[in-house]
C-alpha positions in Angstrom: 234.3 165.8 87.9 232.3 162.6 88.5 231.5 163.3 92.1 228.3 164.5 93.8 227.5 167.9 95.2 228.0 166.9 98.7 231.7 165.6 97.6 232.2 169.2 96.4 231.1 171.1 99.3 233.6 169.1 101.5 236.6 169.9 98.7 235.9 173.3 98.8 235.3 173.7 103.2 238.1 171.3 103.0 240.4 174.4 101.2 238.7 177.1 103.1 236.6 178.4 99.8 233.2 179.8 100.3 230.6 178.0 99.1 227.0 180.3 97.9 224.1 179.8 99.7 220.6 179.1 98.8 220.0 183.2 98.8 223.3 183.9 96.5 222.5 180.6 94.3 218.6 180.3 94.0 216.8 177.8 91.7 216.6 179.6 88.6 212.4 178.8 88.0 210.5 177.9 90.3 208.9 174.7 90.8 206.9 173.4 87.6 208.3 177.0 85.7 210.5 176.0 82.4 213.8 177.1 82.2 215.3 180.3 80.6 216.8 180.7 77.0 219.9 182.5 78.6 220.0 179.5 81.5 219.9 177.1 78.7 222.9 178.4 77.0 224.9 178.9 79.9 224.3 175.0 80.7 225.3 174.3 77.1 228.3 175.9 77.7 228.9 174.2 80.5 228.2 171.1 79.6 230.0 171.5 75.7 232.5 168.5 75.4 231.1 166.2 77.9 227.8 165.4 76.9 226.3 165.2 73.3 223.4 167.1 72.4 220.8 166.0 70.2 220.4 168.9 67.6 216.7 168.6 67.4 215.8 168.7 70.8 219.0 170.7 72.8 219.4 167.8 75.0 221.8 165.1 75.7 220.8 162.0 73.8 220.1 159.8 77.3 217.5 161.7 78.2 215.6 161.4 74.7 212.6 159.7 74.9 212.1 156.0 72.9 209.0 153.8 72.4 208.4 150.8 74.5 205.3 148.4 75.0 203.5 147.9 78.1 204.1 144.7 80.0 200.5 143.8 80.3 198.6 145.3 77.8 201.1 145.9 75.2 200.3 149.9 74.2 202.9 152.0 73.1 204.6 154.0 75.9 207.2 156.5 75.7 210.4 156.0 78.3 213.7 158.2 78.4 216.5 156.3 76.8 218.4 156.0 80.3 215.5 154.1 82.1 215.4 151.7 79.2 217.0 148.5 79.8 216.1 144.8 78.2 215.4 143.1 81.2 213.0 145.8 82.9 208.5 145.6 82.6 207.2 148.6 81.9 203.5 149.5 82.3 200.9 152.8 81.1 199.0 152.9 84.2 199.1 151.5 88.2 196.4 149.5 87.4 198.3 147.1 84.6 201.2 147.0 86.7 199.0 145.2 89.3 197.4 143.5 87.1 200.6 142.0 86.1 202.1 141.5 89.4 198.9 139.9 90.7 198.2 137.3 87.4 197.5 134.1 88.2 200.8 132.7 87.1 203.1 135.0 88.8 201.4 136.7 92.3 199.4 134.9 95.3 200.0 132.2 97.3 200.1 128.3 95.8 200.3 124.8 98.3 203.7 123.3 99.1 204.7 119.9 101.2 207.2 119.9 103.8 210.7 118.4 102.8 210.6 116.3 106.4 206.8 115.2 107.1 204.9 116.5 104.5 202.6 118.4 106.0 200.8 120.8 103.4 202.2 124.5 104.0 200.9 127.8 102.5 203.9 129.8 100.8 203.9 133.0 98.3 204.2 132.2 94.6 207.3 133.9 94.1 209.3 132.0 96.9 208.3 128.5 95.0 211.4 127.7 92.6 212.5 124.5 91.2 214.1 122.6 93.9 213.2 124.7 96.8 212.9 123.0 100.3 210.1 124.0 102.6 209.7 123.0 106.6 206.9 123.7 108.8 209.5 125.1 111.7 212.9 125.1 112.7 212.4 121.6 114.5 211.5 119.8 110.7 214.6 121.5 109.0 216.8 120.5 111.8 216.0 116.5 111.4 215.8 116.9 107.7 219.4 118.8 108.0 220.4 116.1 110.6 220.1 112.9 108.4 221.0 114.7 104.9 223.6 117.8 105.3 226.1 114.9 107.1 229.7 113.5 105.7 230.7 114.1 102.4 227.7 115.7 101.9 228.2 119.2 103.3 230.3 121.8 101.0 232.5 122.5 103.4 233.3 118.8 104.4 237.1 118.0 104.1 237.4 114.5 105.4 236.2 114.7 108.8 238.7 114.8 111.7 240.1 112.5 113.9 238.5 112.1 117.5 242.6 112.1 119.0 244.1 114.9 117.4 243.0 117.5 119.8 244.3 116.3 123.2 245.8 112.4 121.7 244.9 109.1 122.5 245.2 109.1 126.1 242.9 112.5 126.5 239.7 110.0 126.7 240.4 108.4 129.8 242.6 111.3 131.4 239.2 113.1 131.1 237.3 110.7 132.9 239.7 110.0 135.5 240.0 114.0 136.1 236.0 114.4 136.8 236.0 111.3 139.1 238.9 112.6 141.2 236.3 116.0 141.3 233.3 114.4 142.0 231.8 115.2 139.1 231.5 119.3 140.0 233.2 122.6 139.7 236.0 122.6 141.7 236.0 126.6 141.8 231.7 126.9 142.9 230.7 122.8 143.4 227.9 123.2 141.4 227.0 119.2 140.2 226.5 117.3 136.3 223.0 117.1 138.1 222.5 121.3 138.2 224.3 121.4 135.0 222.5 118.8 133.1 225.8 117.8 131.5 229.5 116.6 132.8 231.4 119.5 134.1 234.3 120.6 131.7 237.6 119.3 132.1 240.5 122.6 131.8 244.4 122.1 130.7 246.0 124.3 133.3 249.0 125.1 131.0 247.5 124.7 127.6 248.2 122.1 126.2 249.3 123.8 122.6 252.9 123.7 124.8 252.9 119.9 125.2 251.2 119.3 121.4 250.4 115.5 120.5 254.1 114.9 120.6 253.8 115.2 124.4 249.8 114.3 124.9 250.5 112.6 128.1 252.3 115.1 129.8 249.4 117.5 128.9 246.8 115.1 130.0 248.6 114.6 133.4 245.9 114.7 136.2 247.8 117.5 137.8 247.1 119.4 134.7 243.7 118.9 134.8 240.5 120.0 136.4 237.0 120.2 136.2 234.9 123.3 136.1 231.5 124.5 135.2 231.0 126.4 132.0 231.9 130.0 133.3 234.5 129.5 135.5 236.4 127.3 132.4 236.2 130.3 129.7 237.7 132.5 132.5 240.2 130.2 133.5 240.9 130.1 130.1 241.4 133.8 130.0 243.4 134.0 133.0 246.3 130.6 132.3 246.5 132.0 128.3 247.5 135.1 129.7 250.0 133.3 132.3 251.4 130.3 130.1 252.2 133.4 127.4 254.1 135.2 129.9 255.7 132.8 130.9 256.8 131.3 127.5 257.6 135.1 126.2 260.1 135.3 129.6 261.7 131.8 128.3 262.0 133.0 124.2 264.3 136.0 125.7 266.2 134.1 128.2 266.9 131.2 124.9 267.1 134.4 122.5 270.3 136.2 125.1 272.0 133.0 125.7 272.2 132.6 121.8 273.2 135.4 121.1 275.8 135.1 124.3 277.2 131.7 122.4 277.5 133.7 119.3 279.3 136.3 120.4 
């Protein structure tokens, strides 16, 4: 049926049928035994149709055995035909396996530069492709990332933005103007830029999605605006969404019933 026992157990609890258990369904040799002539025919039966047999051997031909060649050494080995694939090694013993996997072309560790200071770096053999980059720690990759993965450069890059079209033109000096009426703080705990290390954020009371660039300096109006440390701005953020939304879901049904009052 092309699904796995465990599929068929849930079918069958699934419609209430019994399924046998280990005691009413035992394995029919036991482990290392070889099977039955009667077993053998009642598989054959089963499988008749669905898999073809190879008439020298009573088995399906995928599980016939072909000759292959060791990787390393290059004796004649003997695979079944369903492990054999082009692109696989195979190998007569643990020891030419390792001796493959350990040659001195393909296993151990080689010496590689870094991509930002050159510094010599110890990396495994099978990480070194053409046109890999190497860095000693995150601090080299992010100045070599920092004056190369810029502009054009990146594969996402689709022509930079402009610096105005979040809040418009006049969002620069409403900003300042906003944190100098504040005093540079939070105007919800007074913690200072100098605790912060950083200018305090400057919040859109009613978002200013509602005003859009159209409208930037009604948005930007200093009454609009206030400055707040990092956590009080993503809950205030939180809290006037939620509000603005109400409020502009209570003005879409008061327009959408006087419409419809017009119509009728």
């Amino acid at each position: 049926m092309g699904v796995s026992n465990v599929t068929i157990c849930k079918w069958l609890k699934a419609q209430n049928i019994t399924a046998r258990g280990y005691e009413a369904n035992k394995m029919p040799v036991p482990k290392g035994g070889k099977l039955s002539a009667e077993h053998k025919a009642h598989i054959s039966e089963a499988t008749q149709g669905r898999i073809i047999l190879n008439p020298e051997t009573g088995h399906g031909y995928r599980w016939d055995k072909k000759e292959v060649f060791c990787s390393e050494c290059g004796q004649k080995i003997l695979r079944k035909a369903c492990h054999i694939n082009p692109e696989n090694q195979y190998f007569c013993s643990p020891e030419c396996k390792s001796d493959f996997m350990t040659g001195e072309d393909r296993g151990g560790k080689v010496k590689v530069y870094c991509t930002e200071c050159n510094s010599e770096l110890i990396r495994k053999r099978c990480k070194v492709k053409n046109g890999a980059r190497f860095f000693c720690d995150q601090i080299c990759e992010g100045k070599w990332k920092r004056k190369n993965l810029t502009g054009d450069k990146l594969y996402n890059y689709k022509g930079g933005y402009d610096k105005w079209e979040n809040y418009g033109p006049s969002w620069p000096h409403a900003k300042f103007q906003a944190r100098e009426r504040d005093g540079h703080k939070c105007v919800v705990c007074g913690i200072t830029r100098e605790k912060l290390h950083k200018e305090p954020a400057v919040h859109h009371i009613i978002p200013f999605r509602f005003f859009l660039i159209a409208r930037h300096i009604q948005g930007n109006n200093l009454l609009n605006l206030r400055s707040l440390c990092p956590k009080h701005h993503s809950e205030a953020e939180q809290v006037d969404n939620a509000r603005a939304e109400s409020y502009a879901n209570v003005v879409r049904g008061l327009w959408g019933n006087w419409k419809r009052t017009v119509e009728e």
